[in-house]
N, C-alpha and C positions, 0 to 999 in steps of 0.2 A: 687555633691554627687550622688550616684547610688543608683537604688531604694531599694535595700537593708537598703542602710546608712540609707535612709527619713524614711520607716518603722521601722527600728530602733528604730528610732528617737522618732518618733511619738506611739510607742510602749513602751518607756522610760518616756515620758513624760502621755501616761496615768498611767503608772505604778504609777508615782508620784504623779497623780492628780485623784487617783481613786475614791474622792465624788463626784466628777462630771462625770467623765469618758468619754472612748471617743464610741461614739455608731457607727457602720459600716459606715453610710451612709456618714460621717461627711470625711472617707476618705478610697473611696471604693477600693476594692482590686479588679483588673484588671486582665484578662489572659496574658498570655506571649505575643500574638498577637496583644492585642489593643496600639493603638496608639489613642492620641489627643494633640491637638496644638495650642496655642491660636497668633493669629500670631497680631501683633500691628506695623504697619504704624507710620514711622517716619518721619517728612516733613520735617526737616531742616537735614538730615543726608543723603537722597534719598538710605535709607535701610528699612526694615522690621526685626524686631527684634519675633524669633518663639521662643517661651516659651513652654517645657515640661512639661502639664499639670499633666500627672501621676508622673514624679519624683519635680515638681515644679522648675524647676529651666527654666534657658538661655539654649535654645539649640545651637541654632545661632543666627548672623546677615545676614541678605542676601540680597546683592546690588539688588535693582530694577531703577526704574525712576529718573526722577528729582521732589519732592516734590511729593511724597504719600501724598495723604487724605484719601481717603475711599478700605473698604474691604470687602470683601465676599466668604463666603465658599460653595463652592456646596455643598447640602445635600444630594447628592448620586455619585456624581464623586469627585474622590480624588484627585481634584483641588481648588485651593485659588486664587482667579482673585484680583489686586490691582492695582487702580486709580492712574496712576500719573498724576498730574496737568501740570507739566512743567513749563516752567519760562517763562516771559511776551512776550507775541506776540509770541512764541513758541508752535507746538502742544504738545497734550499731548497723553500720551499713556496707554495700560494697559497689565499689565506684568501676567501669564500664570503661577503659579506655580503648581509643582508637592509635593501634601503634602506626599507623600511617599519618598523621600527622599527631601525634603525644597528645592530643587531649581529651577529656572526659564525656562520653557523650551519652549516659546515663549511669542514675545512683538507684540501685536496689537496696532497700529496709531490709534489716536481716533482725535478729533479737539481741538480746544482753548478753555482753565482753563476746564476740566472736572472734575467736584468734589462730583461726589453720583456715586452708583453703586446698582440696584436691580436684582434680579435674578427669569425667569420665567422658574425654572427649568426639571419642566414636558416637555418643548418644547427646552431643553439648550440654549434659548438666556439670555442674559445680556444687560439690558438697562443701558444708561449713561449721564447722566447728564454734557451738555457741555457749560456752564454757559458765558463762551468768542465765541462762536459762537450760541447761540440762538437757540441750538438746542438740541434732545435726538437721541442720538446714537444705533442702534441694532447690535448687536454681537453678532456672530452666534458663541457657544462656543467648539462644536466640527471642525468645520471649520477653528476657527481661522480668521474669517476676520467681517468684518464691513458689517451687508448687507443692513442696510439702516440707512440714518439719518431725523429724520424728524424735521422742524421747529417749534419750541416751540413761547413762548413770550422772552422776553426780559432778557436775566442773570435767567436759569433756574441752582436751585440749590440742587433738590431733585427731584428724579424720584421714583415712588413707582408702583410694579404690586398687582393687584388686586388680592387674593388667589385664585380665579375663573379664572385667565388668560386673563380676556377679556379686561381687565384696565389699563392701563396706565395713574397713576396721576402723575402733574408735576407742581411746584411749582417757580414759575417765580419771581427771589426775586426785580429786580431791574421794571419789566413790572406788579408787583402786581396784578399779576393773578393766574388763575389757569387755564391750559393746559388739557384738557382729551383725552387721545390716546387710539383710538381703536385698538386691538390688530391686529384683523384680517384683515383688511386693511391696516394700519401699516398708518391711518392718525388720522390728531387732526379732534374728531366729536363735543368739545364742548369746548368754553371760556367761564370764570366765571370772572368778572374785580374784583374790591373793597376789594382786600385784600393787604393793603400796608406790602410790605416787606415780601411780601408770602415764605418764611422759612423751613415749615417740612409738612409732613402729614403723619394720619394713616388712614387706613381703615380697617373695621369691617370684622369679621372673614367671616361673609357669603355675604362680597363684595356688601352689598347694601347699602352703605355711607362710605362718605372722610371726613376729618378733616382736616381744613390746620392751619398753625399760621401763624397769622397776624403781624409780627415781628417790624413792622416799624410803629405796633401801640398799640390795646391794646383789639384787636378781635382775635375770631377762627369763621372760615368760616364753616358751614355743607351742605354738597352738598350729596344729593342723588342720585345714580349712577343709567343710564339705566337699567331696566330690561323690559324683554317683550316689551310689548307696552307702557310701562310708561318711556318718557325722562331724560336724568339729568335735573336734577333742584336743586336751592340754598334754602335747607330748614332754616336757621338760620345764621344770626347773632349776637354771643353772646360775650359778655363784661367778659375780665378776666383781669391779670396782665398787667403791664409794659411789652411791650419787650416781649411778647410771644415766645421763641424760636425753644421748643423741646417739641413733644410730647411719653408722653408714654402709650400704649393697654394695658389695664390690657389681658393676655391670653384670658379670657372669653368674651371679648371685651363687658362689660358689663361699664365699665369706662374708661376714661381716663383722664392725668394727664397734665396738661401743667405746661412747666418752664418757668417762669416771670421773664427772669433775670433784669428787672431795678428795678423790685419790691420786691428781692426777699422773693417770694411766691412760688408755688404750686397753682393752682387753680385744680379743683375737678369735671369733667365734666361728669355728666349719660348721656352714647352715645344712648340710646333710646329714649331720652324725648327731648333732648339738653339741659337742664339743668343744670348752674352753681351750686355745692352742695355750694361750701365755697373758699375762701382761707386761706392757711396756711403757714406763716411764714418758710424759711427753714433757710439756709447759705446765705453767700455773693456772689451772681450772680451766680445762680442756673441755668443750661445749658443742664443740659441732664436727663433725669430719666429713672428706669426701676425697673419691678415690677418682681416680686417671681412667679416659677412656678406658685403655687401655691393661688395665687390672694392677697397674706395678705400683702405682704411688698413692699413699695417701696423704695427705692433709690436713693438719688438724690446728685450728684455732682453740688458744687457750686466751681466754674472758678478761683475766686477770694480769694480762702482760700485752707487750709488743710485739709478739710473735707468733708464726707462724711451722710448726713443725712439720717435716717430712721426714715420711716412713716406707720402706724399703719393703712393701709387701712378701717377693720370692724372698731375701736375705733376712726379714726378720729382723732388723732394726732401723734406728734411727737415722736419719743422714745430712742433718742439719737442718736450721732453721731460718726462717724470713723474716726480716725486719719489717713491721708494720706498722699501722697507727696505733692507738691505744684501746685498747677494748675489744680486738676481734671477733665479731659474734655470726657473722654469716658470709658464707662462700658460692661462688658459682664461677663456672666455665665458660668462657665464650663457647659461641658451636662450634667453632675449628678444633675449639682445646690449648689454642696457641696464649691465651691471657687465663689467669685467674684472677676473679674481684674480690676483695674482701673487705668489707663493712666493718668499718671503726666505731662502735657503739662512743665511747667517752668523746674520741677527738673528733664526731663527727666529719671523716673521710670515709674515701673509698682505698684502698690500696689496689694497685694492677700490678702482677707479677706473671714476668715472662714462667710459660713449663715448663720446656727447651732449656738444657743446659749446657752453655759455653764457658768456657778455661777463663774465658774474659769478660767476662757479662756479669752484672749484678742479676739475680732475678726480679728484686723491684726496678719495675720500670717507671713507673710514675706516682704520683699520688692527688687525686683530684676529690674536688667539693662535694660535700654533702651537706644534708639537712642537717638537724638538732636530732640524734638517737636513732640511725640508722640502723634498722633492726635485720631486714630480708630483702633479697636479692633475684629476679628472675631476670634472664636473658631471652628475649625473641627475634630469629632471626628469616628474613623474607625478600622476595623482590615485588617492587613495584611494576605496572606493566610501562 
């Protein structure tokens, strides 16, 4: 459908549903130039499937690697970098797309199972996560090549840059550690052990602490990161769900959120105190979350069902749930905030649910095609001149 038809459309539809109406933000009208894309990594198809965010639909499929996992958009070059893991004992690579016209326009070698992707875009490298060789990867992204690997712990399966650039955390699931990489030497300056099944981490907007999940047990680690003359150090460890999996920042990085998928919970963590608030009950194996520009809602996909829960960050509960495809495993926001996508691992879709809530509106608003095991999700959005 062309964007004419979808205005239409959605122009028909508030005509009909005018007690509730439809307010701009819900579906913003765009110049002729803009473009955005939400592109979603299929691992069992070795495609990428790019979704036209201003007209909602499939724009293509675009063959990349062997088993995509992970994605990432530059937020000033308009490029899409995508992790392929490769098949056993095989390296893995990471495929170069060009988001002005969706195609691939180089593949970088990377080493065995790489499976995260962070970007410290101020300095265009890309770090990597390479979980079958023990190590984190640099990618030099104007370059195009590899300019260094350094040794991690054991099966590293998340790599995160500090907003400050000086950071590299790394999450060592099978060596249940945690790895810190100094940027500007490009070595590890600190291990932290005791976190079994070390998983995800976030850190705090102004880079002076990391969060990891203790996946293989039923901890989040708080480590405080160098500054000046003050060391890292392990400020806390704190008791939450089963299976700690995913965490989620609220923006203000004043909370955050972990997924307890054996328990499924929510646990409720103030990043300044470390304090556990509560947990909260969500779906069947709760896997990812993510919160609202705007701090109030979060979102939590559970793995093992059709749904989608929202949670009521100020009230502190539940407040219903979203019908989806089957197997929910990754989330992302358009850049308005007006859509969210959700990657259907089993039924291979995407689901698009309106944010914005009307008296009379479903929040699924559609459901379009995906690959075979749609795993991760990035959106990038830009004008052409």
């Amino acid at each position: 459908m062309g964007k004419g038809g979808l205005r239409g459309r959605l122009f028909a539809v508030c005509l009909g549903l005018a007690v509730s109406g439809c307010r701009p933000h819900d579906f913003p009208q765009f110049p002729p130039n803009y473009r955005e894309y939400a592109y979603v990594t299929n691992g069992a198809s070795g495609t990428v499937s790019v979704l036209d965010v201003v007209n909602v639909r499939l724009d293509r499929e675009v063959l990349v690697g062997t088993n995509p996992v992970a994605v990432a958009a530059h937020p000033t070059r308009n490029e899409v970098y995508v992790v392929n893991s490769g098949s056993e004992g095989r390296r893995g690579s990471l495929s170069v797309l060009n988001a002005e016209n969706n195609t691939v326009v180089a593949t970088v070698p990377l080493h065995l199972q790489p499976v995260s992707i962070d970007l410290d875009a101020p300095h265009d490298l890309a770090y990597v996560a390479n979980s079958g060789s023990n190590s984190v990867s640099v990618i030099d992204l104007k370059a195009r090549r590899e300019r260094a690997q350094i040794g991690t712990g054991e099966q590293p399966v998340a790599a995160r840059v500090a907003p400050d650039g000086n950071t590299v955390v790394v999450a060592n699931h099978a060596g249940n550690s945690v790895s810190l990489i100094d940027t500007a030497s490009q070595r590890v300056r600190a291990i932290f052990e005791g976190c079994p099944g070390a998983s995800d981490t976030v850190i705090l907007p102004d880079s002076s602490k990391t969060f990891v999940a203790c996946s293989g047990g039923h901890q989040l680690m708080a480590i405080g990161l160098a500054r000046a003359h003050q060391p890292d150090r392990l400020e806390a460890m704190m008791d939450v769900g089963r299976a700690p999996v995913h965490l989620a920042l609220k923006p203000d990085g004043g909370e955050l959120f972990v997924s307890n998928s054996l328990s499924n919970t929510i646990s409720e963590v103030v990043t300044t105190t470390d304090d556990v608030g509560g947990a909260y009950l969500m779906g069947d194996e709760p896997v990812r979350g993510l919160v609202s520009a705007d701090n109030s809602l979060l979102y939590v996909a559970n793995a093992r069902a059709q749904d989608v829960t929202m949670y009521a960050i100020d009230d502190g509960k539940r407040t219903g749930s979203i019908h989806v495809g089957d197997g929910p495993s990754a989330m992302a926001f358009s850049a308005k905030g007006h859509l969210l996508f959700v990657a259907d691992t089993r039924s291979g879709d995407v689901a698009v649910v309106r944010t914005a809530s009307h008296a009379l509106f479903t929040p699924l608003f559609t459901m379009l095609p995906a690959g075979r095991g749609p795993n991760a999700i990035a959106v990038k959005a830009f004008r052409v001149p």
